[in-house]
Backbone as CSV, one residue per row, in Angstrom:
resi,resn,N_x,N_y,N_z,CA_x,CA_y,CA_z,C_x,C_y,C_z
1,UNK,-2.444,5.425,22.162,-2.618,6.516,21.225,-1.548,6.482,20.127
2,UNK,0.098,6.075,20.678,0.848,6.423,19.628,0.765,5.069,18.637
3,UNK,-0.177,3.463,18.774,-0.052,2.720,17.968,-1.541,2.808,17.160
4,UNK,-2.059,3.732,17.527,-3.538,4.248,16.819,-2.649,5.156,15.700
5,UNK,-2.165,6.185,15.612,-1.258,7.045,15.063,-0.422,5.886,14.103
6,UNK,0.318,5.207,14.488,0.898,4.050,13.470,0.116,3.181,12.627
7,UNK,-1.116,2.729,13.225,-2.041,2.412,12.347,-2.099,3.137,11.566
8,UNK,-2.720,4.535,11.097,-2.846,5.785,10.418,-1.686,6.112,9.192
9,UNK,-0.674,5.723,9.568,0.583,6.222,9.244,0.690,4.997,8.360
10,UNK,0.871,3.750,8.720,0.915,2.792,8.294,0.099,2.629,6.300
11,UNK,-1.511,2.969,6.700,-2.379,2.653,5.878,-2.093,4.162,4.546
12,UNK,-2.039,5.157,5.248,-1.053,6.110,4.576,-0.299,5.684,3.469
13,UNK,0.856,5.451,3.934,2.175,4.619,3.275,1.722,3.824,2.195
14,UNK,0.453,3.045,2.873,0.187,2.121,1.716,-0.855,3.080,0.275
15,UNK,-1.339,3.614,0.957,-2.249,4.687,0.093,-1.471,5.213,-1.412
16,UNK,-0.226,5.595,-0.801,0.754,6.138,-1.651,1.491,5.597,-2.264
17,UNK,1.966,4.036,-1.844,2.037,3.030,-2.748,1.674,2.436,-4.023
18,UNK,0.437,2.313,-3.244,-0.930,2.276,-4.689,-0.758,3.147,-5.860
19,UNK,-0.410,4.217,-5.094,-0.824,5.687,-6.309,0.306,5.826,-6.833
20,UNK,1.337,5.073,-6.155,2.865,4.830,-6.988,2.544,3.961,-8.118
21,UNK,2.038,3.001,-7.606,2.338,1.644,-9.071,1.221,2.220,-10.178
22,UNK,0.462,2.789,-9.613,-0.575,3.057,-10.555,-0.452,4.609,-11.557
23,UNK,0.512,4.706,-11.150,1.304,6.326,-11.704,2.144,5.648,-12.716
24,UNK,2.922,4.685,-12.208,4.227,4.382,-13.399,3.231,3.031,-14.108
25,UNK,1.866,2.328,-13.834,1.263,1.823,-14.732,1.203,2.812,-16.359
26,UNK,0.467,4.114,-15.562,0.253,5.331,-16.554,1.679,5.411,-17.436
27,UNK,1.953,5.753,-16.748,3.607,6.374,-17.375,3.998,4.920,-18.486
28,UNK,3.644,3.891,-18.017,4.253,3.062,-19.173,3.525,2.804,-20.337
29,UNK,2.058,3.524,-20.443,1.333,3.433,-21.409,1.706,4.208,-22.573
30,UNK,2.430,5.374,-22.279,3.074,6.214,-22.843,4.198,5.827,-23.950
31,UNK,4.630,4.642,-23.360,6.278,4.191,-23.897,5.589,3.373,-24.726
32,UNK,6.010,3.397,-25.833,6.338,2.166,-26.807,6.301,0.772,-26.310
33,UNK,7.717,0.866,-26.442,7.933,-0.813,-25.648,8.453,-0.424,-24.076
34,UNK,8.297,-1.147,-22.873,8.219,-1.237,-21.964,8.563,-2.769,-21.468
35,UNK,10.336,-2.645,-20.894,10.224,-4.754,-20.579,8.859,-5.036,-19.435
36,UNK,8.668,-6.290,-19.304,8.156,-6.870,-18.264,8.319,-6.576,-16.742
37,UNK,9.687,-6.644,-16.572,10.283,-6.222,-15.348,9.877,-5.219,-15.121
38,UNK,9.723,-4.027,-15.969,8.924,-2.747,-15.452,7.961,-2.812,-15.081
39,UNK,6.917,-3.625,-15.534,5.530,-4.016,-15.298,5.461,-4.618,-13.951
40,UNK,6.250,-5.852,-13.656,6.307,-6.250,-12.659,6.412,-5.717,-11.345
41,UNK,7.535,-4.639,-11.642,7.945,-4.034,-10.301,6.768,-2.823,-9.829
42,UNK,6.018,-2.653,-10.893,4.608,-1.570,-10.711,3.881,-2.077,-10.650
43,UNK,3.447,-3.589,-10.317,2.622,-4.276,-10.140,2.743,-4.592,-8.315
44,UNK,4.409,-4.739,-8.555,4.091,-5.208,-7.067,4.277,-4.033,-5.889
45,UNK,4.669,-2.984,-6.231,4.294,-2.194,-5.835,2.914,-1.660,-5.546
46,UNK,2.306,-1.915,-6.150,0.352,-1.586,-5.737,0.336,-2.929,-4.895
47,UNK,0.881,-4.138,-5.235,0.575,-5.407,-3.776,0.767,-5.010,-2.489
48,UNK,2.429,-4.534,-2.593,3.017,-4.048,-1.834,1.860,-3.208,-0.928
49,UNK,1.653,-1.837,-1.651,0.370,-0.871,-0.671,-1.094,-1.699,-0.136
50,UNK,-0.868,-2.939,-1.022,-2.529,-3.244,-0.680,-2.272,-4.341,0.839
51,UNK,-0.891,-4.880,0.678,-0.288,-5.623,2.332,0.036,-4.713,3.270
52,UNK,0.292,-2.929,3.068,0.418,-2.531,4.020,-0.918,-2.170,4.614
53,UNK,-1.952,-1.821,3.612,-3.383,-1.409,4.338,-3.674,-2.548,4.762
54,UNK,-3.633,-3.729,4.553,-4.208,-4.855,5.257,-3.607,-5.036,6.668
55,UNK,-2.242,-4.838,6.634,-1.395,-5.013,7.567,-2.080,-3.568,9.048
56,UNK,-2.568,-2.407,8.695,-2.907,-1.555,8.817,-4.527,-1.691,9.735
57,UNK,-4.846,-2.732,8.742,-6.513,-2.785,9.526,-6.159,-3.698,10.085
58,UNK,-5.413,-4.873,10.518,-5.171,-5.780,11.493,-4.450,-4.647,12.409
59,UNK,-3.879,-3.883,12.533,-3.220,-3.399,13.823,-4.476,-2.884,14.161
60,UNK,-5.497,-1.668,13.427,-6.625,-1.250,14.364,-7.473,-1.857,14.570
61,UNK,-7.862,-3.256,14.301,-8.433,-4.558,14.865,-7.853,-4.827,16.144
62,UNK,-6.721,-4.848,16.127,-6.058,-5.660,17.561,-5.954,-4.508,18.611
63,UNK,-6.033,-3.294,18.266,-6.727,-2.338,19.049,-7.708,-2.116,19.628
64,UNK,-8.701,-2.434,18.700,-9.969,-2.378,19.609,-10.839,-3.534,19.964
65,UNK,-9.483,-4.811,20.040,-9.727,-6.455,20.155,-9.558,-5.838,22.199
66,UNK,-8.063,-5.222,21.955,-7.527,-4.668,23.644,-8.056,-4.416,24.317
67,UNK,-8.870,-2.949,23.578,-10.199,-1.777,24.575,-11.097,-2.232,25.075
68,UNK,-11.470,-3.386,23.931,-13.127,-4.124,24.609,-12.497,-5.454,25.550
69,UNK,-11.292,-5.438,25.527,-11.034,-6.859,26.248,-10.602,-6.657,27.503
């Protein structure tokens, strides 16, 4: 139960990730000039959330790889 709950928690985290890089995407549309490095680091930040949901559906895969096994 409590690594069903971490799954959850996990894909979460990444949820909010996403909505991080994709917030300061916004926010830099705003600015004038904007270096690269800014871009970058709000880029990989949405990677970042999209490896934790992946990371996320492999744990509740290997969960219910267990139950049925």
């Amino acid at each position: 139960m409590r690594t069903t709950i971490l799954a959850y928690v996990i894909a979460f985290v990444g949820l909010v990730m996403i909505a991080v890089g994709v917030w300061s995407l916004l926010l830099f549309e705003a600015a004038e000039t904007v270096p690269l490095a800014d871009y970058l680091t709000a880029i990989g930040t949405i990677a970042g959330g999209l490896a934790m949901g992946g990371l996320a559906q492999a744990l509740r895969l290997l969960l219910e790889i267990n139950r049925r096994g």
